[in-house]
N, C-alpha and C positions, 0 to 999 in steps of 0.2 A: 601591565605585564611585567613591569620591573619589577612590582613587588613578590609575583609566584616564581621570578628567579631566585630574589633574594631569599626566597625562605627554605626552596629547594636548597641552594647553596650551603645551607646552614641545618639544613637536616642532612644532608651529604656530609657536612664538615663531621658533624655530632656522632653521625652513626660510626665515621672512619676512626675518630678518636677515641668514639669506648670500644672497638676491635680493637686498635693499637692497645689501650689498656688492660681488655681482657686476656690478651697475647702475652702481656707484660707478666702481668701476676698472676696469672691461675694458669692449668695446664691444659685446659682445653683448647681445642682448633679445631677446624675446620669448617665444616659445615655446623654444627654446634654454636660454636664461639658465633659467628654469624647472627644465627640466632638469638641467643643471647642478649647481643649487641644490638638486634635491634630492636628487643622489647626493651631495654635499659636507655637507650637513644629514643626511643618513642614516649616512655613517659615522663625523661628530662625536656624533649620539645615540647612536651603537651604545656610544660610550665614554664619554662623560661622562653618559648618563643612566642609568646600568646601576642602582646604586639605585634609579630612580624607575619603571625598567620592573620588576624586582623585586619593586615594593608593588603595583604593578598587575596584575601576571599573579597574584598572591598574591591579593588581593581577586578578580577572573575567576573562580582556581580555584575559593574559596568561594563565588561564585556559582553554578557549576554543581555543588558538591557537593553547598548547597541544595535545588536542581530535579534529583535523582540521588537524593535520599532523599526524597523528596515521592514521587517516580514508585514507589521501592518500596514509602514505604507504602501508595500509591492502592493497588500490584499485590499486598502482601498480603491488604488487607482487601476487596480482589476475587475472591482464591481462595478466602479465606474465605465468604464469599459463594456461592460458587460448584459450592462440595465436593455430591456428588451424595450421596444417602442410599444406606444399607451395607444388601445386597441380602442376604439369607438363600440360606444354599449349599441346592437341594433334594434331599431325604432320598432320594427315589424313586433317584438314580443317573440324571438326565439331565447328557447333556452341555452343556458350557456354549458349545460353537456355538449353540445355536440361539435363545439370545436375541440373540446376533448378527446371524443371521440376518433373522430378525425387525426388529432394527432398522435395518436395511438395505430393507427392506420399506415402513417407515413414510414413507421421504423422497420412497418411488414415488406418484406419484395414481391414485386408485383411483376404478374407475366407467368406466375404459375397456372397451371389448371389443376382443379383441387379434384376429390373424391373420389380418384381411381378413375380419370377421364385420361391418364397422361399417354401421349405418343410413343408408342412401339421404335426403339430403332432399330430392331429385328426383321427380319422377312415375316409378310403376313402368311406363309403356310405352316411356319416354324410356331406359331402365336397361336394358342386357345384364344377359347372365348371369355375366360375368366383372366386372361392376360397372362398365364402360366407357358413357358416354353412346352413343346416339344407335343406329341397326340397322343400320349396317353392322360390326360386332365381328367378323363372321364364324361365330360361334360361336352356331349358330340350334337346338342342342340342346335337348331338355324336360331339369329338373332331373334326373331318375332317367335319363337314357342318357349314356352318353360318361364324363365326370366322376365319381368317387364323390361322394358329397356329403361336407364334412369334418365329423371329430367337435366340438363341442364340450366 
């Protein structure tokens, strides 16, 4: 980390000294002169500080080697962690779909009724027979005519 002080320090130094220079002898300012100053300070460090950008991208890369082994070993001893318990093959000859199956089952919520069976929290005089509120549905059948009733 010392080193990405040191070379900031020295591109801060560079840049302030050819604005002080370009101040000196030519008559531009401002926002300009800035400019200037820092394509002229950018391609005097590209040269004269090549050592000192060296120890600092050197120091950077060991910092992030640091935080690059840290995170593998978080991410070892998280698989470790993690490893599921060794399942016994079963003797019977089932196949091994079906605890897939199964666990594809587990992520569903369970306690619905499915296919249009679901509970009215309505008044039943308010309710058709197609489950639609209110009597005009059109549908003025008794359950056993018209309709089969479906299975559950």
């Amino acid at each position: 980390m010392r080193g990405i002080a040191v070379y900031t320090g020295l591109r801060v130094a560079l840049l302030a000294a050819v604005w002080l220079l370009i101040q000196v002898v030519t008559p531009m300012r401002g926002l300009l002169a800035v400019a200037v100053a820092l394509v002229i300070s950018g391609a005097i460090s590209f040269i004269v500080l090549d050592r000192t950008r060296d120890k600092a991208s050197a120091g950077l890369s060991g910092v992030f080697r640091r935080i690059d082994e840290r995170i593998e070993r978080s991410k070892v001893a998280e698989d470790v962690d993690d490893e599921p318990p060794v399942r016994e093959v079963p003797a019977s000859g089932q196949s091994e779909s079906r605890p897939q199956q199964e666990a594809v089952g587990e992520d569903e919520q369970s306690g619905g009724l499915q296919h249009g069976h679901e509970v009215a929290t309505g008044s039943a005089a308010d309710d058709g027979e197609d489950g639609t509120q209110g009597q005009g549905s059109g549908n003025d059948a008794e359950p056993g005519e018209g309709k089969p009733e479906p299975t559950r």
